[in-house]
C-alpha positions in Angstrom: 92.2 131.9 85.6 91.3 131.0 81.6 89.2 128.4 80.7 92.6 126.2 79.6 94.3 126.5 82.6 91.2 125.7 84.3 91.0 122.2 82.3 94.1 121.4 82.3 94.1 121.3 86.7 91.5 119.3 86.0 92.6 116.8 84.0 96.1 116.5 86.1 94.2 116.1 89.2 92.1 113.7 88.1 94.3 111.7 86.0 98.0 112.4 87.1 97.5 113.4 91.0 101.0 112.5 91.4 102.2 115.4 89.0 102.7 118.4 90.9 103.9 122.0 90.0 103.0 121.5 85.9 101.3 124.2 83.6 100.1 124.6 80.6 101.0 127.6 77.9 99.1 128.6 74.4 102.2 129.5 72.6 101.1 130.2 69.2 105.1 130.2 67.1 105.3 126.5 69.1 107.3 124.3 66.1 104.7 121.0 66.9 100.7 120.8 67.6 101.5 120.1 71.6 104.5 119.0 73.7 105.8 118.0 77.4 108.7 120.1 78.5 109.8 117.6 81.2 112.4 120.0 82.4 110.0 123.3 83.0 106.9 121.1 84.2 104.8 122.4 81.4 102.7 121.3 78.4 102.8 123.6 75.6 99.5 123.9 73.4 100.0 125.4 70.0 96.3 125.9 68.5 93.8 125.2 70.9 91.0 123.3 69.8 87.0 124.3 70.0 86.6 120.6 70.8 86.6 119.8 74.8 87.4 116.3 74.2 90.3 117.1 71.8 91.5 119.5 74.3 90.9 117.0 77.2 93.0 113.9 75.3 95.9 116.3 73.9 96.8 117.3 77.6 96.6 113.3 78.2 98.7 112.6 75.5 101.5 115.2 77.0 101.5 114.8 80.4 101.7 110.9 79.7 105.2 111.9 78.2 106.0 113.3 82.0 108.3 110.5 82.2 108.3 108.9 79.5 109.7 109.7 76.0 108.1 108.9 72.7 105.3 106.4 72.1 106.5 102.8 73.4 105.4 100.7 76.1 105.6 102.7 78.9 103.5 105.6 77.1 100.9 103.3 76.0 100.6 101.6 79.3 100.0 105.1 81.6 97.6 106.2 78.4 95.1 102.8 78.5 95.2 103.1 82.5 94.3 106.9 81.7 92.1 105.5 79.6 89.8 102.9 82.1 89.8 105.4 84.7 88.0 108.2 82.3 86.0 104.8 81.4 85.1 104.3 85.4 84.5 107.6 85.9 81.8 108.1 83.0 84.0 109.8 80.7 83.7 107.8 77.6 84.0 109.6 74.9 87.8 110.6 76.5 88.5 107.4 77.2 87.9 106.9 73.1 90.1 109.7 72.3 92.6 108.0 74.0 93.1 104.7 72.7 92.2 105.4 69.4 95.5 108.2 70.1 97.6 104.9 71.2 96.1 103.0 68.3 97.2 105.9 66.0 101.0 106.2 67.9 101.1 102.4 68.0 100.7 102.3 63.5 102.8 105.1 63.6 100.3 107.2 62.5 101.2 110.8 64.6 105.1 110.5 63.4 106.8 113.4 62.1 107.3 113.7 58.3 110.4 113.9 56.6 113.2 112.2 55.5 114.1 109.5 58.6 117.2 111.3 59.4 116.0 114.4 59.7 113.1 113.3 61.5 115.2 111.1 64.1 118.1 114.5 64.1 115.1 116.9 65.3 114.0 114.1 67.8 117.4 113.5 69.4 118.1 117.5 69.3 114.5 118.3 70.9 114.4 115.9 73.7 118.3 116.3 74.9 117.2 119.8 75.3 114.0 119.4 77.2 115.4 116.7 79.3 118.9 117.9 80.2 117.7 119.1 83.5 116.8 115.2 84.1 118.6 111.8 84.1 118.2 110.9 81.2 120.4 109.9 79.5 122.0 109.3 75.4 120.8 105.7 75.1 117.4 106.4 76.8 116.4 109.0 73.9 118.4 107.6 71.1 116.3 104.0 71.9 112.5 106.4 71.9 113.9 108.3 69.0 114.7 104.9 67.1 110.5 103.6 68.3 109.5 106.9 67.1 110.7 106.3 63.4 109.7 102.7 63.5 112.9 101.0 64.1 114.9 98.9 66.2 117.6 100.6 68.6 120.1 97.7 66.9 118.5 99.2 63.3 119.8 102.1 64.3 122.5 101.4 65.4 123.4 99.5 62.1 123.3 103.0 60.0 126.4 103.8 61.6 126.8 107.3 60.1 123.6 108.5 61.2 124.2 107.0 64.6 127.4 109.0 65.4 125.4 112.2 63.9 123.3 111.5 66.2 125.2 111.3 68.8 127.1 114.7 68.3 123.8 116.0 68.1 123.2 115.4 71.3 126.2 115.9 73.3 126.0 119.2 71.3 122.8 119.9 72.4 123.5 119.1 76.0 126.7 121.8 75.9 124.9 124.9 74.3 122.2 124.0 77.2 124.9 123.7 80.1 126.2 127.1 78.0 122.7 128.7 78.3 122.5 128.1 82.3 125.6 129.4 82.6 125.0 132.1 80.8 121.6 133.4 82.5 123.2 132.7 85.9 126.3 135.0 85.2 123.4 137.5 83.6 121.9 136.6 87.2 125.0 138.2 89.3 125.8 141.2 87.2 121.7 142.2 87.5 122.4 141.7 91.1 125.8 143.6 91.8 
């Protein structure tokens, strides 16, 4: 088993014992630095770092999104309990990493950059893919989306073109993934006739 792997059990052991069945993968092509595939239990790493502590607060920061989309409240709440227990445990320097993470997520500092509606379309379209397994629905994603670029869901909701953009964007998203399944189950029989 690689080093990564072998930190990565660690870290969801000690700090997410109720996660079971997730991975991690070093895909190098990955479009972002890291990211939670809710759907496929797995944290993707794109460059890994030399630095333990970044290593060790970058799963955090992922598996923390297990359940939870984007950076709002419910993030920041499972990071700064993440947080104290690396604190209790004698793990300070994580337990640094983390909250200056949240203090960076919280001023918007780890957004995406680009124009806001291309930034909120690649949100929407990235999330209703990893999470079209789950229950989670339109409102759910288009509300983390709208956090994510530093707006209100009603601000969003206001720029009505964008908002029915990103709408079809999802339900879009949501069909060529139903497609997809269907797709690689049909692929599935004919292997097997």
């Amino acid at each position: 088993m690689n080093s990564l792997r072998k930190e990565f059990e660690f870290v969801q052991k000690t700090f997410f014992p109720y996660l079971k069945g997730w991975r991690i993968r070093n895909i190098k092509n990955y479009q972002w630095k890291a990211g939670c595939l809710i759907e496929k239990k797995m944290i993707v790493i794109r460059d890994v770092s030399e630095d333990q502590i970044e290593r060790y607060e970058l799963m955090i920061h992922e598996l923390a999104h297990s359940s939870r989309l984007g950076h709002a409240k419910k993030w920041t709440k499972c990071m700064l309990k993440v947080a104290e227990k690396a604190q209790n445990i004698g793990m300070n320097e994580i337990a640094k990493a983390i909250k200056k993470d949240v203090e960076l997520c919280q001023k918007g500092e780890r957004q995406r950059e680009g124009p806001l509606e291309q930034v909120i379309s690649d949100l929407v379209g990235d999330w209703a893919w990893e999470t079209a397994g789950e229950k989670i629905n339109f409102m759910k994603i288009i509300r983390s989306a709208a956090f994510e670029c530093g707006l209100t869901l009603k601000e969003l909701r206001e720029k009505k073109r964008l908002y029915l953009k990103l709408k079809k964007i999802f339900k879009d998203t949501r069909f060529l993934y139903s497609h997809s399944l269907q797709g690689r189950t049909e692929m599935g029989k004919k292997g097997g006739e």
